[in-house]
N, CA and C atoms as a LAMMPS dump frame, in Angstrom:
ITEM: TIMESTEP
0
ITEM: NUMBER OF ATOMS
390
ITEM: BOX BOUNDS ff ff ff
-5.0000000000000000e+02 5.0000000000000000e+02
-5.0000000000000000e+02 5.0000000000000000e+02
-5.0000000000000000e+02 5.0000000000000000e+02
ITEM: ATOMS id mol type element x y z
1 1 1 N 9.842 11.403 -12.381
2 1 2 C 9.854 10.051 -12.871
3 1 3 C 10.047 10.061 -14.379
4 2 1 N 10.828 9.034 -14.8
5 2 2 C 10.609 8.827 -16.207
6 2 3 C 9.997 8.863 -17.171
7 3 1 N 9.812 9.155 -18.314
8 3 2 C 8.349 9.164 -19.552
9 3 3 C 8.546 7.4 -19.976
10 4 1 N 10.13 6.56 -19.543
11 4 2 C 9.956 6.024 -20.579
12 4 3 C 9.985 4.625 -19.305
13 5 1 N 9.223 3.343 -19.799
14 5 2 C 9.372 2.089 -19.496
15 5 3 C 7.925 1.226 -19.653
16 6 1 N 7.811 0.176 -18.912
17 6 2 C 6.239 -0.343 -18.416
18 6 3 C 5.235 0.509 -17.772
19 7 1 N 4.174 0.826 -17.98
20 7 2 C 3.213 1.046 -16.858
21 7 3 C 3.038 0.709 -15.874
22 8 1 N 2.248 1.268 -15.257
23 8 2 C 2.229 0.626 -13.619
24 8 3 C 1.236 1.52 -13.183
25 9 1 N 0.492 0.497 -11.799
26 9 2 C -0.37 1.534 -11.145
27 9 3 C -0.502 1.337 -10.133
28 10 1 N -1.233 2.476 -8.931
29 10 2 C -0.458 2.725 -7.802
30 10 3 C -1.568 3.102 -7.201
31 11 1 N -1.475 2.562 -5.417
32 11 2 C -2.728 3.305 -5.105
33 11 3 C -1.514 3.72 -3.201
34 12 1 N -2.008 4.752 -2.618
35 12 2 C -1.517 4.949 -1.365
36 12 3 C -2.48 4.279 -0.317
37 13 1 N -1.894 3.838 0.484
38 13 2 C -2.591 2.858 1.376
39 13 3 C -2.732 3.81 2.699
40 14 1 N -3.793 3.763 2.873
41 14 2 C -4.233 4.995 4.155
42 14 3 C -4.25 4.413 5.991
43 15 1 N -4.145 4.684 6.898
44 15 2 C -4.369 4.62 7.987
45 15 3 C -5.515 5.354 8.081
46 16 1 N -6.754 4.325 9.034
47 16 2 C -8.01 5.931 8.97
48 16 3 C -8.606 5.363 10.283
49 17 1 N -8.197 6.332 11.336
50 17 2 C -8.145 6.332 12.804
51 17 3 C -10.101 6.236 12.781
52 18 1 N -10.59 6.845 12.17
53 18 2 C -12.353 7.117 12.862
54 18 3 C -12.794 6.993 11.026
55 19 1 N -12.831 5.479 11.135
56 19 2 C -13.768 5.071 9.564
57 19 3 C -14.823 5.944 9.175
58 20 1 N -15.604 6.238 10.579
59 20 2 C -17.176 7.015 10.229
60 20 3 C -16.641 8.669 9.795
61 21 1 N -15.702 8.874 10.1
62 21 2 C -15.287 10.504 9.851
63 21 3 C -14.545 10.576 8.377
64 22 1 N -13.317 9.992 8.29
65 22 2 C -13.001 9.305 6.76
66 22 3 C -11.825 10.561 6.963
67 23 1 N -11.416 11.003 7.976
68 23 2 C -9.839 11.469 8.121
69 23 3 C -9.08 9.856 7.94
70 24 1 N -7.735 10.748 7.21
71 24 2 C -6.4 9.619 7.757
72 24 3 C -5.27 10.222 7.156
73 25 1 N -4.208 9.093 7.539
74 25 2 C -2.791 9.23 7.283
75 25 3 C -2.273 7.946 6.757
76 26 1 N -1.502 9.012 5.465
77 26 2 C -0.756 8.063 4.346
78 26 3 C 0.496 7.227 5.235
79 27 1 N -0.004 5.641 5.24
80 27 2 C 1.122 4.864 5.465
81 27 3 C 1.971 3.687 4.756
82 28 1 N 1.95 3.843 3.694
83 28 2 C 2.315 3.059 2.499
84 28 3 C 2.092 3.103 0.744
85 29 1 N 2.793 2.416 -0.216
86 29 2 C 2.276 2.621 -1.344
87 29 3 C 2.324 1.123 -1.771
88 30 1 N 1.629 1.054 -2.583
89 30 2 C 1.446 -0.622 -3.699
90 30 3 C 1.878 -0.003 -4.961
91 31 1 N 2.767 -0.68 -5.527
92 31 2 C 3.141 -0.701 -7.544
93 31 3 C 2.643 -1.609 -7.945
94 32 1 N 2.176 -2.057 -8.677
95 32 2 C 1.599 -2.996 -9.83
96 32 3 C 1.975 -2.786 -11.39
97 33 1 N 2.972 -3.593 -11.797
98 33 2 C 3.147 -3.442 -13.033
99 33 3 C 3.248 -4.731 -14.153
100 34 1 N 1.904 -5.289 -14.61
101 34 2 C 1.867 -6.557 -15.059
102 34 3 C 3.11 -6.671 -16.378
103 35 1 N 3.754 -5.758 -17.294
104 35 2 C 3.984 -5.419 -17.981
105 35 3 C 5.682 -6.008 -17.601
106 36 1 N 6.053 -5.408 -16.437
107 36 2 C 7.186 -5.651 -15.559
108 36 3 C 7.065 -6.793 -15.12
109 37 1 N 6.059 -7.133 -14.485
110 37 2 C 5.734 -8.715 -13.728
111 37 3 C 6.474 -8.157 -12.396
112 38 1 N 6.081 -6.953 -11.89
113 38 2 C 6.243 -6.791 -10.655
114 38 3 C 4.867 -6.254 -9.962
115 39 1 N 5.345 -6.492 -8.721
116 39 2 C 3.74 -6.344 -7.204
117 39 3 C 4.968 -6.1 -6.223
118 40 1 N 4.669 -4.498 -5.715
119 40 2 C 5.454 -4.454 -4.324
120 40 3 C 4.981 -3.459 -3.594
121 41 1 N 4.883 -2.829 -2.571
122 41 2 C 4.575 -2.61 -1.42
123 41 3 C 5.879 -1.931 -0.49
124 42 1 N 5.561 -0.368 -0.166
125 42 2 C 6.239 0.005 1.116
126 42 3 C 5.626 0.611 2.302
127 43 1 N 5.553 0.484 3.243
128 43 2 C 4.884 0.618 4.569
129 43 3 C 5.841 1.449 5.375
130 44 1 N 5.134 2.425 6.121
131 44 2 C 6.119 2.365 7.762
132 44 3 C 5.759 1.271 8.45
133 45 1 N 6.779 1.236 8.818
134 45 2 C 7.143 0.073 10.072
135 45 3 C 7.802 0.286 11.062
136 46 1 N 7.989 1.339 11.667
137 46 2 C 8.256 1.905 12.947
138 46 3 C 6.632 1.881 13.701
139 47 1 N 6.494 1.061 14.594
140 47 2 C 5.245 1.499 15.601
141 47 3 C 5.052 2.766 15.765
142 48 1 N 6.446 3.552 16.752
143 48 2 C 6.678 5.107 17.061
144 48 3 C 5.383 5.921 16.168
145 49 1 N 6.562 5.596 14.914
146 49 2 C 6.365 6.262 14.017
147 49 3 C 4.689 6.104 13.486
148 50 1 N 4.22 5.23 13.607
149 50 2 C 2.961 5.148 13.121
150 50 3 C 1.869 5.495 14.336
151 51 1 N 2.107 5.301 15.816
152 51 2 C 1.551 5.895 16.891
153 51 3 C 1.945 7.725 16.671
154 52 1 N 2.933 7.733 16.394
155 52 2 C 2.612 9.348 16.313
156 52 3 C 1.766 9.899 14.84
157 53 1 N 1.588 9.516 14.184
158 53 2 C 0.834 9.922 13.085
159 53 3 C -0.436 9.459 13.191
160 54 1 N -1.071 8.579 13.903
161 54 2 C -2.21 8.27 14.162
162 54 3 C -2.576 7.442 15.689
163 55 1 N -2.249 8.662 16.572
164 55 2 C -2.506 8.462 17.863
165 55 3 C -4.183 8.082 18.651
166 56 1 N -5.3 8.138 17.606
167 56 2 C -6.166 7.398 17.914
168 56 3 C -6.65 5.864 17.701
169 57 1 N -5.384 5.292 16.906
170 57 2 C -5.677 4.282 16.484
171 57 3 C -4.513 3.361 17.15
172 58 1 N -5.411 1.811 17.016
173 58 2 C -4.612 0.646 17.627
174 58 3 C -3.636 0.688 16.403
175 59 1 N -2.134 0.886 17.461
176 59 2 C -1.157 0.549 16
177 59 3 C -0.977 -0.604 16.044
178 60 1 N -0.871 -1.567 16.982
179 60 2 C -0.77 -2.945 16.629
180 60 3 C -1.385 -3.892 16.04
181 61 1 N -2.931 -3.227 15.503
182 61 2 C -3.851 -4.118 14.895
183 61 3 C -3.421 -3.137 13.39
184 62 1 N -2.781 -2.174 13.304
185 62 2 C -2.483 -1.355 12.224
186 62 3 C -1.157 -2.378 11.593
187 63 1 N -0.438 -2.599 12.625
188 63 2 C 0.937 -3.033 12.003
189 63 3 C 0.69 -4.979 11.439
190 64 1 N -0.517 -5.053 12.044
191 64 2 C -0.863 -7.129 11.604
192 64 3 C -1.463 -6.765 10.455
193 65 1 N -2.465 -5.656 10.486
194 65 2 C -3.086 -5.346 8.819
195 65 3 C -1.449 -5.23 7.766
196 66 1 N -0.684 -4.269 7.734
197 66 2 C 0.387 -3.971 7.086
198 66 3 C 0.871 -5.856 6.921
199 67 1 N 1.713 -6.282 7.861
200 67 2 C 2.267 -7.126 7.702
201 67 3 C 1.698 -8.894 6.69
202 68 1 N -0.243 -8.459 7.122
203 68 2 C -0.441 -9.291 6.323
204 68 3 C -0.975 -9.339 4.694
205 69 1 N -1.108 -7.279 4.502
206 69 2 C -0.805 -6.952 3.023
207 69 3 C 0.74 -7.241 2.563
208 70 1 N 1.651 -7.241 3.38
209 70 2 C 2.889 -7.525 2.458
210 70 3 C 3.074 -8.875 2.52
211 71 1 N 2.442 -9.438 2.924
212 71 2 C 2.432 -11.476 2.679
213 71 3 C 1.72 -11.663 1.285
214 72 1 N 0.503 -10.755 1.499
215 72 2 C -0.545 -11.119 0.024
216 72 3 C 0.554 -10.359 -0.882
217 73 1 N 1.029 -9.468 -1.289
218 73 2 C 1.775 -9.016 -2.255
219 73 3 C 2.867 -9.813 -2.785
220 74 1 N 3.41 -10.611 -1.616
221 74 2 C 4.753 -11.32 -2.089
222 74 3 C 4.627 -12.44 -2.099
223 75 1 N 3.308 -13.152 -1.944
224 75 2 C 2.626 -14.783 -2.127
225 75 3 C 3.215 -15.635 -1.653
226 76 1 N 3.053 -14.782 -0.275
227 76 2 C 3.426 -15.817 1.11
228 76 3 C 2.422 -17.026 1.313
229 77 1 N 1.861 -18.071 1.189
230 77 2 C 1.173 -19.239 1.139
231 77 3 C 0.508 -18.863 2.673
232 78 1 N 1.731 -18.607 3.291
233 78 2 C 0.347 -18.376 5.088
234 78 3 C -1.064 -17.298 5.485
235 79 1 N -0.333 -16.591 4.41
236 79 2 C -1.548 -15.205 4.055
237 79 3 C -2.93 -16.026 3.12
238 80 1 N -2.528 -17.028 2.655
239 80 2 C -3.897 -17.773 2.159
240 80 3 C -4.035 -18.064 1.463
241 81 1 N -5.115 -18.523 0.62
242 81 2 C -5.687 -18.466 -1.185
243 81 3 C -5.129 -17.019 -1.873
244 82 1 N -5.507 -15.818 -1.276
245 82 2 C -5.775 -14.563 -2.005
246 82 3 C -3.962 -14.533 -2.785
247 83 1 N -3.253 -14.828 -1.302
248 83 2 C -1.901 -14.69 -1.764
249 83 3 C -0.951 -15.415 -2.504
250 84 1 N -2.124 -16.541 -3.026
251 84 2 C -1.461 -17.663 -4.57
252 84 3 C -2.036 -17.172 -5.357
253 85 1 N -2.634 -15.93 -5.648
254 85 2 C -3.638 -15.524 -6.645
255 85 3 C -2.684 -14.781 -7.026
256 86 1 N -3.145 -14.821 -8.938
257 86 2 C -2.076 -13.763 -9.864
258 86 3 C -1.562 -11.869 -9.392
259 87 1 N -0.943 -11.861 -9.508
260 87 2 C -0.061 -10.235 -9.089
261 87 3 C -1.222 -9.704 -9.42
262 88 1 N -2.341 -9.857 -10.512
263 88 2 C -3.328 -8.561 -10.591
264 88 3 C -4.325 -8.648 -9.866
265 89 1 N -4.579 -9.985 -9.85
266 89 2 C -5.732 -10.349 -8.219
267 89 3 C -5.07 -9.605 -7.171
268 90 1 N -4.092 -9.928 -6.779
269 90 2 C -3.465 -9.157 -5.773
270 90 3 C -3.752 -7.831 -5.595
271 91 1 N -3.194 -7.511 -6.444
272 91 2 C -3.222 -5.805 -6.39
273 91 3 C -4.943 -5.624 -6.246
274 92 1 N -5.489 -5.848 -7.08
275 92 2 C -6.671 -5.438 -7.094
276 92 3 C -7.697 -5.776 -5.407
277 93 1 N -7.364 -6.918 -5.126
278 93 2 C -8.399 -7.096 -3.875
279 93 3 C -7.665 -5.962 -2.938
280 94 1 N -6.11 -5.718 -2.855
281 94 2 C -5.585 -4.934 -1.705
282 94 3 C -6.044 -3.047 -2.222
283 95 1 N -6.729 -3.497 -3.334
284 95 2 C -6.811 -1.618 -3.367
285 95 3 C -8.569 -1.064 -3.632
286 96 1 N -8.992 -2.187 -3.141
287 96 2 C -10.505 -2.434 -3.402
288 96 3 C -11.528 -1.517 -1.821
289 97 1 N -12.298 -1.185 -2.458
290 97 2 C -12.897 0.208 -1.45
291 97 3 C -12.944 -1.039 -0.08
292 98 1 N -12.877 -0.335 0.411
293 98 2 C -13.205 -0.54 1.86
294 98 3 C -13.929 -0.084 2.558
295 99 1 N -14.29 -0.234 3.641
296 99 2 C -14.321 0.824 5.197
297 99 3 C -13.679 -0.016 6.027
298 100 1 N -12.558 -0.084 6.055
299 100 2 C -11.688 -0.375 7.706
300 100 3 C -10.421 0.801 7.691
301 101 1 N -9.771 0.238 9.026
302 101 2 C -8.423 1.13 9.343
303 101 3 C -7.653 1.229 8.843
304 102 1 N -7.769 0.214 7.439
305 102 2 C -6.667 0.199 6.614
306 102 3 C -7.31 -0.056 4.936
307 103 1 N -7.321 1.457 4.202
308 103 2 C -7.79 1.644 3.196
309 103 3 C -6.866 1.889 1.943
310 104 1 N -7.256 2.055 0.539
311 104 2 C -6.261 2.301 -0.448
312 104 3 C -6.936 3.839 -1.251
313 105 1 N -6.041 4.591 -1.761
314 105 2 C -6.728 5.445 -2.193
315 105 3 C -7.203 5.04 -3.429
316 106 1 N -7.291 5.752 -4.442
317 106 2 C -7.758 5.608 -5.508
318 106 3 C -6.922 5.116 -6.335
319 107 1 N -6.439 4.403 -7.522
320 107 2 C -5.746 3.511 -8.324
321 107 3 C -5.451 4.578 -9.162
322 108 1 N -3.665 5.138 -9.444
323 108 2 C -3.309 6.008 -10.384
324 108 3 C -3.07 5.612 -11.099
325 109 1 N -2.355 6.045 -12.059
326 109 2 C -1.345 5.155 -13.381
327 109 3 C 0.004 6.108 -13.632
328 110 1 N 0.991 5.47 -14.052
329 110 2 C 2.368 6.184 -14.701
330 110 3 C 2.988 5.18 -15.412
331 111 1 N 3.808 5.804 -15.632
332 111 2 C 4.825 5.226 -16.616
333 111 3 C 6.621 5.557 -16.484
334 112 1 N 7.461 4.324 -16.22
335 112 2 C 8.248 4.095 -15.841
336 112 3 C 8.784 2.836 -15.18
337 113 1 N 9.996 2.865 -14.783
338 113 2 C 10.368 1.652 -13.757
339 113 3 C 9.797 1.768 -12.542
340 114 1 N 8.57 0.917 -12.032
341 114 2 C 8.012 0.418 -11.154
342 114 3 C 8.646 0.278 -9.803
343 115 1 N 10.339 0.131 -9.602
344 115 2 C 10.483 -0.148 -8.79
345 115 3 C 11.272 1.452 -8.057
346 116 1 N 11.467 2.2 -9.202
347 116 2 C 12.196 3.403 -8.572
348 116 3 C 10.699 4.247 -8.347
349 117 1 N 9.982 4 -9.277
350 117 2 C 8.525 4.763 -8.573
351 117 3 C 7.663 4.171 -7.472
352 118 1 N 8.107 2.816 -6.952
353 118 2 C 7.881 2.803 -5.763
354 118 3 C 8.49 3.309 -4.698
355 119 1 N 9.937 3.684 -4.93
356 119 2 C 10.779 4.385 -3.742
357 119 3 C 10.372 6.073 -3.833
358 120 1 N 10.323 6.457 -5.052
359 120 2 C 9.916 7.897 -4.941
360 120 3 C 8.12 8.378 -4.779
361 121 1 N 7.703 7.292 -4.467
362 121 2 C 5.754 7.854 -4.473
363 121 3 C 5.88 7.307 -2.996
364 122 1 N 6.594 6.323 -2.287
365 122 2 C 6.993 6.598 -0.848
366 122 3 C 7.712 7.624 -0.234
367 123 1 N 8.444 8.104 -0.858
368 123 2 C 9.288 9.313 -0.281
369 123 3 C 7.893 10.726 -0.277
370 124 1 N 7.519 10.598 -1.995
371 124 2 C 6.434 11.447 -1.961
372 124 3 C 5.231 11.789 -0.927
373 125 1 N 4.746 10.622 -1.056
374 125 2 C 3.089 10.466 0.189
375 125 3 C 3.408 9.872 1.415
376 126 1 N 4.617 9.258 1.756
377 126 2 C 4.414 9.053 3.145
378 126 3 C 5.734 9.304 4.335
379 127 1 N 6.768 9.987 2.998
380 127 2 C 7.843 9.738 4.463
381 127 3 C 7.476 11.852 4.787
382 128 1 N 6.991 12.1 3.553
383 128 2 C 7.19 13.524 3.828
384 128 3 C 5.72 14.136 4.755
385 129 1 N 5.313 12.975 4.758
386 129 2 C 3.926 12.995 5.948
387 129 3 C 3.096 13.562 5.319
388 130 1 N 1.81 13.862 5.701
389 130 2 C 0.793 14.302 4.965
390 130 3 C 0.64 15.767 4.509
């Protein structure tokens, strides 16, 4: 990635088949770059693909979680209040600890264009699997 542009920060969004055990599998990333005035989000979205990487878990309650983090990111009005809330509200409630099936890791930081380091920290953590 680049040395040079806006900041931005990033958390990987986890699949976690058995909450009480705290295994999982990377299925997405969030960018946040207030600097840019960008908020975006990449997911798998192949079922297949997400039943084979986490074959103990409901993927269809996996794929309504996904679908209704990328409503809050892109301030879809049907996703709610949260998703008229500013890009840093955003980011922040979607990367906020949890315990469910659908967690964020820890909040990184870099520096660069936001939107090519969202295609390459997806290629990185989730297409190349865990």
């Amino acid at each position: 990635m680049t040395a040079h542009g806006p900041a931005y920060a990033f958390a990987v969004l986890r699949a976690v088949p058995h909450v009480h055990i705290g295994n999982f599998v990377n299925v997405g990333v969030v960018v946040h770059s207030p600097a840019a005035d960008f908020l975006d989000m990449r997911v798998l979205t192949d079922v297949q693909e997400l039943r084979e990487r986490a074959p103990d878990l409901d993927v269809e309650l996996l794929a309504r979680y996904l679908e209704t983090y990328h409503s809050v990111v892109h301030g879809d009005e049907r996703a709610g209040l949260l998703a008229l809330a500013a890009p840093s509200e955003r980011f922040h409630w979607l990367t906020a600890p949890r315990s469910d099936v659908l967690q964020s890791s820890p909040v990184h930081s870099g520096i660069g264009d936001p939107a090519r380091a969202l295609d390459e920290l997806f290629r990185l953590y989730v297409v190349a699997k865990d």
